[in-house]
C-alpha positions, -999 to 999 in steps of 0.1 A, spaced: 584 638 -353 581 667 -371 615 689 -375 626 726 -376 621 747 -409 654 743 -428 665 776 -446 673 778 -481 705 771 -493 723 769 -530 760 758 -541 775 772 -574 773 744 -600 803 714 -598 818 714 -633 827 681 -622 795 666 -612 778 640 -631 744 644 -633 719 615 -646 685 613 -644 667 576 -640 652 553 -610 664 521 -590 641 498 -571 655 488 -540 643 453 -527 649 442 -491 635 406 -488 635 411 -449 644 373 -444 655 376 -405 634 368 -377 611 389 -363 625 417 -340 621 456 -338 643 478 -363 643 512 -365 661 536 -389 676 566 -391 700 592 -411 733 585 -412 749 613 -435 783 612 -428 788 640 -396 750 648 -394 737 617 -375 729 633 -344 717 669 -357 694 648 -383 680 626 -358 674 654 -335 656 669 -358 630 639 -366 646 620 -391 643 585 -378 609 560 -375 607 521 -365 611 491 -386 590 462 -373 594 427 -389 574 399 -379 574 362 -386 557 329 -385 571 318 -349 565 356 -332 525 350 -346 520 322 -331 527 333 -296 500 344 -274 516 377 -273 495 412 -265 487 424 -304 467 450 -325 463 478 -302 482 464 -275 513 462 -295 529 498 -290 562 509 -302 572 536 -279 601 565 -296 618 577 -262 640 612 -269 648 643 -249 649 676 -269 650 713 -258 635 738 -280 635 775 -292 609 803 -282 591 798 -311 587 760 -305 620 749 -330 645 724 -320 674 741 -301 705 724 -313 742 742 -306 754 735 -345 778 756 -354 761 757 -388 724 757 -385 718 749 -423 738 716 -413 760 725 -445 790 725 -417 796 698 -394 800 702 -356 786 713 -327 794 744 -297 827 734 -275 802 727 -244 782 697 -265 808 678 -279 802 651 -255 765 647 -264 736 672 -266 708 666 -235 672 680 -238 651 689 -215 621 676 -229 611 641 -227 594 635 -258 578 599 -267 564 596 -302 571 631 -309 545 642 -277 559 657 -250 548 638 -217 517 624 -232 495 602 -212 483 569 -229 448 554 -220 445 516 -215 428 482 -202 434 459 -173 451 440 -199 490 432 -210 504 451 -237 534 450 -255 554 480 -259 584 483 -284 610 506 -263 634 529 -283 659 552 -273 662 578 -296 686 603 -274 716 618 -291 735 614 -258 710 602 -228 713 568 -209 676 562 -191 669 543 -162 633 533 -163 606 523 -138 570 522 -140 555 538 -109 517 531 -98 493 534 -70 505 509 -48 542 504 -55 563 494 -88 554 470 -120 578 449 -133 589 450 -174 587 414 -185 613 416 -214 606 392 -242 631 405 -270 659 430 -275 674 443 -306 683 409 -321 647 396 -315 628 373 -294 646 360 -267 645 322 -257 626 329 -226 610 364 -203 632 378 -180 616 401 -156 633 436 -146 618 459 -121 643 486 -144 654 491 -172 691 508 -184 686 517 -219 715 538 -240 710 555 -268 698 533 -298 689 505 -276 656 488 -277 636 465 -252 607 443 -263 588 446 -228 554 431 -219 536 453 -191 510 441 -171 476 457 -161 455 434 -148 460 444 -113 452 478 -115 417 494 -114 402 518 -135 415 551 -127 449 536 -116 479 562 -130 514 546 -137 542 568 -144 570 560 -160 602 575 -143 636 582 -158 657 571 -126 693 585 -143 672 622 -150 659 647 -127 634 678 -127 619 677 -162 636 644 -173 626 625 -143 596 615 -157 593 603 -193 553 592 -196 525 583 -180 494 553 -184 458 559 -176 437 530 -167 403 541 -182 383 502 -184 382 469 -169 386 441 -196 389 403 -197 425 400 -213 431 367 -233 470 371 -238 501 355 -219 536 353 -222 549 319 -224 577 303 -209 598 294 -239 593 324 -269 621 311 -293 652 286 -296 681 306 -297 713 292 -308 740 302 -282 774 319 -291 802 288 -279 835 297 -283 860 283 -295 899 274 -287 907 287 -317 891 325 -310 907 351 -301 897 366 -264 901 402 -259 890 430 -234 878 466 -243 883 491 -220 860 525 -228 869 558 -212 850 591 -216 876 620 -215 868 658 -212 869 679 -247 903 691 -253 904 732 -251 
């Protein structure tokens, strides 16, 4: 996604700063199992204006036991960015820092509970339309809001399609679990399988944000433009997963989360 022009800015010199000049090599040997990553800035107080602005991108790592699945692949493997944004006039992200130049942290009074968009961006488009087969594909499902939870259905011709879900953040699950929704919060990913086999050419499925309304209500949209023979499945075990048992000797506790009003 491409961010807003940043203006100039320049400190007076630290006197004391120490200032070397050199180069590491950074080597991440990536020995997990396969799942989708993503990254993003995390400067201390700028997370969300940075991410906002375009700083983030997905971090796929795949395996031995994901490639041997007969999973949709190549071009029917699509990792989807989901984001709302608003924007300037002039076509710049809108964002109420209270330092534009991000040199200051914070946000305006009225945001500090989470900034909303009202654009429902997806790989940096704003409600693009994607052309496929009568085929399944796999789509890698991010959300990249600073502060939106998203409800999402996929909408066609004659009624709803289910989201098969085969991994989540941690990877591969041990078997599908079908959802006719999805509730996704920000930084959340599902590893959902979509099928298109029973849809004609010409067929239109939306995909609708149940928690948003007017310009957020709908996120995306597929086009079904040919009718293919489709060689992929999803099988009935994907991985072994080795279950969390607790023990007598761990410690239970319960977390309750409340959201309060800013103060002032």
């Amino acid at each position: 996604m491409a961010g807003m022009p940043m203006p100039s800015m320049s400190m007076p010199p630290d006197p004391l700063a120490k200032v070397e000049s050199g180069e590491r090599v950074y080597d991440y040997p990536m020995d997990q199992r396969a799942t989708t990553l993503w990254y993003h800035d995390h400067r201390m107080d700028f997370t969300g204006p940075s991410v906002y602005r375009g700083l983030a991108g997905f971090w796929l790592i795949q395996d031995e036991e994901e490639a041997a699945l007969p999973l949709p692949r190549g071009e029917r493997d699509i990792p989807l960015m989901i984001c709302d944004r608003a924007f300037n006039a002039d076509g710049s992200f809108h964002y109420p820092s209270l330092d534009p130049t991000l040199w200051s942290p914070g946000v305006e009074q009225p945001y500090m509970q989470g900034v909303l968009g009202d654009v429902m961006l997806t790989n940096g488009a704003a409600w693009p339309v994607l052309d496929v087969d009568t085929a399944r594909y796999r789509f890698r499902i991010l959300n990249s809001c600073n502060a939106r939870v998203m409800q999402l259905e996929l909408e066609g011709p004659n009624g709803t399609l289910p989201f098969v879900q085969i991994g989540s953040d941690g990877g591969l699950l041990a078997s599908p679990v079908e959802h006719q929704s999805l509730v996704i919060a920000p930084a959340q990913r599902f590893d959902v399988v979509v099928d298109f086999s029973g849809c004609k050419a010409g067929d239109e499925i939306t995909v609708r944000n149940l928690a948003g309304q007017g310009s957020t209500g709908s996120v995306l949209r597929f086009k079904v433009t040919r009718e293919v023979a489709d060689t992929s499945s999803v099988p009935a075990k994907l991985s072994t997963v080795e279950p969390l048992v607790p023990t007598a000797s761990m410690s239970r506790r319960t977390m309750d989360f409340h959201r309060y009003p800013p103060a002032g």
